[in-house]
C-alpha positions in Angstrom: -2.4 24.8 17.6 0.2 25.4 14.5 1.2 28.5 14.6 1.5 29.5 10.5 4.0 32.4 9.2 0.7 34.3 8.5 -0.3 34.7 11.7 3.0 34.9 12.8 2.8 38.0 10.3 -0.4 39.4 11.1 0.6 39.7 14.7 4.0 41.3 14.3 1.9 43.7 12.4 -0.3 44.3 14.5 1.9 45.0 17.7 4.0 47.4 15.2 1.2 49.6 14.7 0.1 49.8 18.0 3.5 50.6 19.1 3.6 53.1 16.1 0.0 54.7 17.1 1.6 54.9 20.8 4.7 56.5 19.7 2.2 59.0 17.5 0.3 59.8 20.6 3.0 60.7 22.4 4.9 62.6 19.4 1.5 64.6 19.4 1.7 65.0 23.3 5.6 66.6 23.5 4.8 68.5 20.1 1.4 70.3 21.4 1.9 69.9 25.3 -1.7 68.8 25.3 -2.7 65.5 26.6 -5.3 65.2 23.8 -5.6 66.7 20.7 -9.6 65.2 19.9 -12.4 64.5 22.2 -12.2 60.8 21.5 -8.5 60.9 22.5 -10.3 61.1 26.4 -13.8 62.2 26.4 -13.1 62.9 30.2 -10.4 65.0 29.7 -12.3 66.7 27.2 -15.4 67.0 29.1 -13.9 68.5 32.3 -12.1 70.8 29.6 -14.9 72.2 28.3 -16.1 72.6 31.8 -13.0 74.5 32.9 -12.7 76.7 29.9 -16.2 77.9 30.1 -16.0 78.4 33.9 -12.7 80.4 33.5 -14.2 82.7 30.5 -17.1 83.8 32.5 -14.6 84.5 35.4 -12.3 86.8 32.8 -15.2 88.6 31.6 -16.0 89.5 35.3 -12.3 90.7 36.2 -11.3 91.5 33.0 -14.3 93.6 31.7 -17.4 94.0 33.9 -15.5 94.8 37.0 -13.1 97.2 35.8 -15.6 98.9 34.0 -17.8 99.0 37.2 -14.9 100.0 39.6 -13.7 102.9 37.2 -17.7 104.4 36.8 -17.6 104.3 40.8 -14.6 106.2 41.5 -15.3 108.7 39.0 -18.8 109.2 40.5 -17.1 109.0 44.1 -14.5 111.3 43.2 -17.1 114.3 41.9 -19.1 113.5 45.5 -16.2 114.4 47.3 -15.5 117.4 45.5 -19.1 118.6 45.9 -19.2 117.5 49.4 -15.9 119.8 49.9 -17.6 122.5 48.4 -20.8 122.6 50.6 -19.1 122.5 53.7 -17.0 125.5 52.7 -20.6 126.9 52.0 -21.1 126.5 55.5 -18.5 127.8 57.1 -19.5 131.1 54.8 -22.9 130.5 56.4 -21.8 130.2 59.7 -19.2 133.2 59.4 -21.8 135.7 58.0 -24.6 134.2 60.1 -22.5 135.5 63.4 -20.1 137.7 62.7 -20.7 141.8 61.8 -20.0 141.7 58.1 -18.7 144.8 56.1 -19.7 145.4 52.6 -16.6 143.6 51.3 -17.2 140.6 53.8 -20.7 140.4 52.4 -19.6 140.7 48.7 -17.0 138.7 48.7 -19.2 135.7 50.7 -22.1 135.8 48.3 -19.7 136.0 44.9 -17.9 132.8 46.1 -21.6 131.2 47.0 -22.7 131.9 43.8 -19.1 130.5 42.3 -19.3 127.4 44.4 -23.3 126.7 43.6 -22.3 126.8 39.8 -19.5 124.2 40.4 -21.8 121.9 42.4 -24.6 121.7 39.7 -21.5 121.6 37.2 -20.4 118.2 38.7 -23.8 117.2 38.1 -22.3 116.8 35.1 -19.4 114.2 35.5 -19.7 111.8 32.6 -17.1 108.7 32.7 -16.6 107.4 29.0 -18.8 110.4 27.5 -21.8 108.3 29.8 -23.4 110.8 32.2 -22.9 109.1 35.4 -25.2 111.0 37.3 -28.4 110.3 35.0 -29.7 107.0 35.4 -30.7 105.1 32.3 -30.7 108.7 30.2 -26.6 108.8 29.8 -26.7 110.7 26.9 -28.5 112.9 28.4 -26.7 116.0 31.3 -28.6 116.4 34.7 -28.1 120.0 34.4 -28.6 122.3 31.2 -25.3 123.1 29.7 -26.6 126.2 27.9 -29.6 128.5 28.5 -32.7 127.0 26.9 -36.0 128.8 26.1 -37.7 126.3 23.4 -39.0 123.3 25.8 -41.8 124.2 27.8 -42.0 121.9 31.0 -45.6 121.4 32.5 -43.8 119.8 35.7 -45.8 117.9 38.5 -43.0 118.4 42.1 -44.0 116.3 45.3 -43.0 118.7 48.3 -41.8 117.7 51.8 -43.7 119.3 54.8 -39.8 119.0 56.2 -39.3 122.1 54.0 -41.9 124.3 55.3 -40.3 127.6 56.6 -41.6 130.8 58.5 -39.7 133.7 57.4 -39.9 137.8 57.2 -40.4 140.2 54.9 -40.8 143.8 55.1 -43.8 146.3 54.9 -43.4 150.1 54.2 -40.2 149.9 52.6 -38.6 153.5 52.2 -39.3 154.4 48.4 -37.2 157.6 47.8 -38.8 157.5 43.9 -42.1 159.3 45.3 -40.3 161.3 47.8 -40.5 165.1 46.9 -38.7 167.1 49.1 -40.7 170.5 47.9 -43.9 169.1 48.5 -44.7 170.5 52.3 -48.4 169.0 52.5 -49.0 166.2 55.1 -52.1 164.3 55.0 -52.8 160.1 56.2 -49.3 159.6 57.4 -47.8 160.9 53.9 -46.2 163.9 51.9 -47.9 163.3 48.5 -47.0 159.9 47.2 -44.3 158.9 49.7 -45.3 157.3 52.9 -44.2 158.7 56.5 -44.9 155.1 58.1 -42.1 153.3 59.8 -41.2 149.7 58.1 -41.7 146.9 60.1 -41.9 143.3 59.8 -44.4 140.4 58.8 -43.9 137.1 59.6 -45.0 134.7 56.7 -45.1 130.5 56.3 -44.3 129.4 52.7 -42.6 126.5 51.0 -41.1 127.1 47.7 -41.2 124.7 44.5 -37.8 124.0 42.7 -37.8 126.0 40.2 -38.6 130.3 40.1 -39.0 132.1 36.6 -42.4 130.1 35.9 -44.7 130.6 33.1 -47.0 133.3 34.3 -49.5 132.3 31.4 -50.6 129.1 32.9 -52.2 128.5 35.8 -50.0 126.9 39.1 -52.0 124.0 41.3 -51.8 123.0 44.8 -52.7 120.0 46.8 -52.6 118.0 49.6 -53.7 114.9 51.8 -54.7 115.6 55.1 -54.9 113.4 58.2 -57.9 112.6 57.4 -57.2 111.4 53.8 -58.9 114.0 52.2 -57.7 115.5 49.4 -57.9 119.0 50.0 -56.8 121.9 47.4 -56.9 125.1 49.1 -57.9 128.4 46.9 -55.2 129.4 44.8 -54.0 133.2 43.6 -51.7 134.1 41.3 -49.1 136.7 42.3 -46.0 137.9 41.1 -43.8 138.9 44.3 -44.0 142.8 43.3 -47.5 142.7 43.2 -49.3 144.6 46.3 -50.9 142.0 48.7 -48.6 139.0 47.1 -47.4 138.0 50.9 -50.7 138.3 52.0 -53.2 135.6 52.0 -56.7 136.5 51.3 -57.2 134.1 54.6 -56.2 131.9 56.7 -57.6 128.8 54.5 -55.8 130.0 51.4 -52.8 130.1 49.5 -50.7 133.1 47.1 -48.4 131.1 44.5 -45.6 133.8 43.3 -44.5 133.0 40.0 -41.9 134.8 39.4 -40.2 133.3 42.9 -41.2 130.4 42.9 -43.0 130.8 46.6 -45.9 129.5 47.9 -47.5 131.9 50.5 -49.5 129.9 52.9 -52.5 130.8 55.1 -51.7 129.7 59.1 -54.6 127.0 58.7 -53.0 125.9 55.5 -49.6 126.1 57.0 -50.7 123.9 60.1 -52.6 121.1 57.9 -49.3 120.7 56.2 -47.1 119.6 59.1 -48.8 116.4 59.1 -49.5 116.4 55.3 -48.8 113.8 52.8 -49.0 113.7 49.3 -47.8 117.8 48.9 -48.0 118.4 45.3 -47.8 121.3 43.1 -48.4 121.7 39.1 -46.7 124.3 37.2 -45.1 124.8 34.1 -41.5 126.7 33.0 -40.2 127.4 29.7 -37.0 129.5 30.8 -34.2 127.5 32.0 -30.6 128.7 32.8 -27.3 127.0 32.4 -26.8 124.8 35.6 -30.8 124.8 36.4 -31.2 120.8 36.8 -32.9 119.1 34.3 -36.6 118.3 35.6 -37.0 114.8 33.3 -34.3 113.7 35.9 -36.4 114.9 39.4 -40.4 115.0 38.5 -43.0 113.7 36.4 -43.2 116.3 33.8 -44.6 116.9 30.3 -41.7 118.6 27.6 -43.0 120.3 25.0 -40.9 121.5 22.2 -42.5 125.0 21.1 -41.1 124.8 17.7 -42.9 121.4 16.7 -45.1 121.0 19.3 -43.9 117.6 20.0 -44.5 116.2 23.9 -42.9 113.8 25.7 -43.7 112.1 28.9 -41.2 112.0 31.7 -41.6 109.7 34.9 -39.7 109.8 37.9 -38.2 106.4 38.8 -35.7 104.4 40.2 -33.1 104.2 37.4 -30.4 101.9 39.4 -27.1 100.5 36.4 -26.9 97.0 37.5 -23.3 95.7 36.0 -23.1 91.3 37.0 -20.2 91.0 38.3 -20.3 87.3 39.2 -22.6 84.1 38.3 -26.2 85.5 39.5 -24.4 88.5 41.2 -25.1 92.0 40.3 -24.5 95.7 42.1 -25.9 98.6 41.4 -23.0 101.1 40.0 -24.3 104.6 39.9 -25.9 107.1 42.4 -28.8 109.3 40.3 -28.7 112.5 41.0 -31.7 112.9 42.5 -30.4 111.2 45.7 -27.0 113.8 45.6 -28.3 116.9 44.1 -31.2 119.1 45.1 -32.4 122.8 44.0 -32.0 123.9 47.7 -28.7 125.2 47.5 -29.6 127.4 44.3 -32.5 128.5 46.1 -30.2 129.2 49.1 -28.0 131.1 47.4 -30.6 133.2 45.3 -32.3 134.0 48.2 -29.0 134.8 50.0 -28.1 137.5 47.5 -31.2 138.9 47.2 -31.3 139.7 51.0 -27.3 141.3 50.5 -28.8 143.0 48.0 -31.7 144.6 49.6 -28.8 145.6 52.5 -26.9 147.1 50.1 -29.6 148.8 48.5 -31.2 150.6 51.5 -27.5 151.7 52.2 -27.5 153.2 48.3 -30.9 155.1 49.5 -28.8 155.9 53.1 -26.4 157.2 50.7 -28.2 159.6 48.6 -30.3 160.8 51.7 -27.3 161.8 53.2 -25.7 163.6 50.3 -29.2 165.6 50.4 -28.7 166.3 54.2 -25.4 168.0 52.9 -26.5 170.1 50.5 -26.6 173.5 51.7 -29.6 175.0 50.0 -31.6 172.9 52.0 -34.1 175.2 54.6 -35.1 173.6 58.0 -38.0 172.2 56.7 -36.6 170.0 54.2 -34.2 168.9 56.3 -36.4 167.9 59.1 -38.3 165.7 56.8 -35.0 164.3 55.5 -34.0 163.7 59.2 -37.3 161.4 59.2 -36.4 159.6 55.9 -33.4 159.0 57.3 -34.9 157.6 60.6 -36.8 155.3 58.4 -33.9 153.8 56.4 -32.0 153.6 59.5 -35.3 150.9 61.0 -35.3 149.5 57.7 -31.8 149.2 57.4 -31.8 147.1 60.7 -34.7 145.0 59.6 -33.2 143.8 56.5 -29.8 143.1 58.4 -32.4 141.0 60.4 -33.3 139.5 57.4 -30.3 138.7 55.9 -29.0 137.3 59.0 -32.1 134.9 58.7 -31.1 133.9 55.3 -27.6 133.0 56.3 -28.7 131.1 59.1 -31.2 129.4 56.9 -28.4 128.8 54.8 -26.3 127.2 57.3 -29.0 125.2 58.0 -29.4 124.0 54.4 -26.0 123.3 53.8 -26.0 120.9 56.6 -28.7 119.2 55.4 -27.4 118.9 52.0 -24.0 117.7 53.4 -25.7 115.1 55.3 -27.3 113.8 52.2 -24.4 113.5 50.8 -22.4 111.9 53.6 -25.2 109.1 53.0 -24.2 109.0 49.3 -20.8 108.7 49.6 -20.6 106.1 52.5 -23.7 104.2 49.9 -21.3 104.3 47.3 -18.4 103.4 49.4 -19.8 100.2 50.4 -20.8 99.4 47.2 -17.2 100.3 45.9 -16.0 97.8 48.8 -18.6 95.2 48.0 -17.1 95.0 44.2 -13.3 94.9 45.3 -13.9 91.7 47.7 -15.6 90.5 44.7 -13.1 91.3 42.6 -10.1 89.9 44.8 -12.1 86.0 44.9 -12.6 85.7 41.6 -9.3 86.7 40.7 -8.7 83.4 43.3 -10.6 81.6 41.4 -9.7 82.4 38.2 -6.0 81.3 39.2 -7.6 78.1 40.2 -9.3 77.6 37.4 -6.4 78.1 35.0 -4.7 75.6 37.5 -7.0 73.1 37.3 -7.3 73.8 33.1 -4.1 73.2 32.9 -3.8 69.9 35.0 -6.5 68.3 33.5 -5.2 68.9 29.5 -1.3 69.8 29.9 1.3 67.2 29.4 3.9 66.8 31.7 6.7 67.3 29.3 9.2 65.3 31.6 6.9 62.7 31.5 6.0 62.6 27.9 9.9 62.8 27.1 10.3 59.3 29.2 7.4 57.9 27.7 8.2 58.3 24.1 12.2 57.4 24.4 10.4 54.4 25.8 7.8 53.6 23.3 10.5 54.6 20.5 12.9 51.5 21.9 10.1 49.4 21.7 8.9 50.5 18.5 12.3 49.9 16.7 12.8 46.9 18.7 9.3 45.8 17.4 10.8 46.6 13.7 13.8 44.6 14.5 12.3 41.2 15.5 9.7 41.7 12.9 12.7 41.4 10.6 14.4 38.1 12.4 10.9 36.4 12.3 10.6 34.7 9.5 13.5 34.6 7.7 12.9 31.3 5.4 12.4 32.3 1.5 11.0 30.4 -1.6 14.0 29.6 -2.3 14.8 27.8 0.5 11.7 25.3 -0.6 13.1 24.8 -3.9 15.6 22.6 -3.2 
């Protein structure tokens, strides 16, 4: 075949610029450290790129983002259940100090003040926000679990399921001493009474009762009361109205009926009433409040309730569910970040303690009337008369006296009891929590792996090796100028040449 100087040409052309586009590549390659710098350099390269560097993203957002931001909302809900948790059981070693020890005045004082100190901090932490987010109130983070300032202008018609669990039988007193209608001048005896004060010994009545969560209701509107029986009727036993002060309001009309106490929040039970709810379901009672305190708990975040504001008259609906904060923390993996606070917190220690100082202060009132009656045993202008019907006052302070210790007694004991429970209930929490805190670390830990492999693999599949690339192009340089050179040697003949 002849070979002409064109082709000849054409060729060393050729093989120059494929050396030059070599030498280009690998320029491009030691410049960038990249092994491509287009897809169509090496669509697999690019591919598994692409691949790589979406994989790796995801697994950043995880550990750099979703995690972290899940890990520090868990600690800072871990670390107020531990401080509330610490507080109840100092509540119970209160409990169980003035539930069998003799107390003094001071003791007493001194144990209900730091009760009522320690309830306020519990329903405080209720309060715990973590990046002004409430943690303890489900989807509703803008929004406290407990009040953070006395509120009067949201009425609450509020619909509480009860627990038969929290049915109790308890004392109160009859008789009680009333030294307002005692008139020492007033000689005349008649029924077991000197005028208007009565000369009957107090004793005791047992009574059954469960109480709702909240006391202070709206006297205006009428409480319900309802239950399922074994049977699965539906049975709503005859409701009265009754503020505790009110004559009669511990005493049932009978044994099938029930005396709601507004002002207490107590539901007085009839012993058939009391019986058919041991084995109860569905307890539920219907009431409405339109007083709340600072600390009470917000009932949006415990019952189905109605809020109306009494200035507009505008309602809205609340419904008690499960509000669980699922953060993904992995491809298809998700965990549940926050505890509600229904699960931690409860009205029972509020009630506990309300019903713990009223007891100390019943003690410490018929000591006040022990007091005064003594001061009038003193006095000397006193005849035998007056001061044999003081003697008989005193005798019935003195049986009082010993029957509200009895009381109060019971109410520390019933605190102990509730404090217990309540610490319990939180022991689940935290070890809940705990897991879920442990859960998210593991997680955490393999993607960090992985996201180490990833960039490894990233960075093998589209990083030049630099030593390499360096040999390479001192290589194709040499046979790019080499190229040059015999491209200059090839055809060396001019026109010039012919012309002779």
């Amino acid at each position: 075949m002849r070979i002409t100087n064109k082709m000849m040409t054409n060729n060393s052309m050729y093989n120059i610029n494929n050396n030059k586009n070599l030498l280009n590549t690998l320029e491009s390659q030691y410049s960038t450290g990249k092994k491509i710098t287009r897809p169509s350099d090496d669509p697999i390269v690019a591919v598994r790129a692409l691949k790589f560097r979406t994989n790796l993203t995801e697994v950043q957002q995880y550990t750099g983002k979703n995690i972290p931001d899940a890990l520090n909302w868990m600690e800072v809900t871990e670390s107020s259940l531990e401080t509330i948790n610490e507080i109840i059981r100092s509540m119970n070693t209160y409990c169980n100090h003035a539930a069998n020890d003799y107390l003094t005045a001071t003791d007493r004082n001194d144990i209900v003040e730091n009760l009522k100190q320690y309830a306020k901090q519990i329903y405080q932490e209720g309060n715990t926000n973590y990046a002004g987010r409430y943690v303890f109130s489900g989807y509703k983070t803008n929004k406290s679990l407990v009040f953070d300032a006395d509120q009067n202008n949201v009425s609450y018609a509020i619909t509480e399921p009860l627990k038969s669990e929290n049915l109790q039988q308890v004392s109160v007193i009859r008789d009680s001493v009333d030294l307002k209608t005692l008139d020492i001048n007033d000689t005349a005896s008649t029924g077991g009474a000197w005028g208007g004060f009565s000369t009957s010994m107090p004793t005791t009545m047992d009574i059954y009762r469960i109480t709702v969560a909240y006391d202070e209701l709206d006297d205006s509107v009428e409480p319900t009361f309802s239950f399922t029986d074994e049977l699965g009727n539906t049975v709503t036993p005859p409701l009265t109205k009754y503020l505790s002060t009110d004559p009669g309001a511990y005493e049932t009309a009978d044994d099938d009926s029930i005396n709601f106490l507004t002002d207490t929040g107590e539901v007085i039970l009839g012993k058939n009433v009391y019986t058919a709810l041991k084995n109860a379901q569905d307890i539920t009672a219907t009431y409405t409040k339109r007083q709340f305190s600072q600390n009470d708990l917000r009932p949006e975040h415990y019952f189905d309730c109605v809020a109306t504001e009494l200035d507009t008259g505008k309602s809205i609906n609340y419904t008690k569910e499960d509000q669980d904060i699922n953060y993904e923390v992995n491809f298809k993996q998700v965990i549940t970040i926050n505890t509600q606070g229904s699960d931690a917190f409860s009205t029972n220690i509020d009630r506990m303690v309300t019903e713990i100082v009223n007891a100390v202060q019943d003690v410490i009132d018929v000591e006040n009337r022990m007091a005064e009656v003594t001061k009038m045993q003193n006095d000397s202008n006193m005849n035998k008369e007056q001061l044999d019907k003081l003697k008989l006052v005193m005798e019935q302070l003195e049986s009082e006296y010993t029957l509200r210790t009895s009381i109060m007694t019971g109410a520390f004991q019933r605190g102990l009891s509730i404090t217990q429970k309540e610490q319990d209930n939180m022991n689940v929490c935290v070890a809940d929590l705990g897991g879920r805190y442990k859960r998210l670390l593991l997680t955490q830990d393999r993607l960090e792996s992985q996201e180490t492999d990833f960039t490894e693999l990233l960075s093998s599949n589209e990083d030049a090796d630099l030593a390499d690339t360096i040999i390479k192009y001192t290589s194709a340089n040499n046979v790019y100028n080499a190229s040059l050179n015999a491209a200059a040697k090839l055809v060396q003949t001019s026109l010039l040449d012919y012309l002779r």
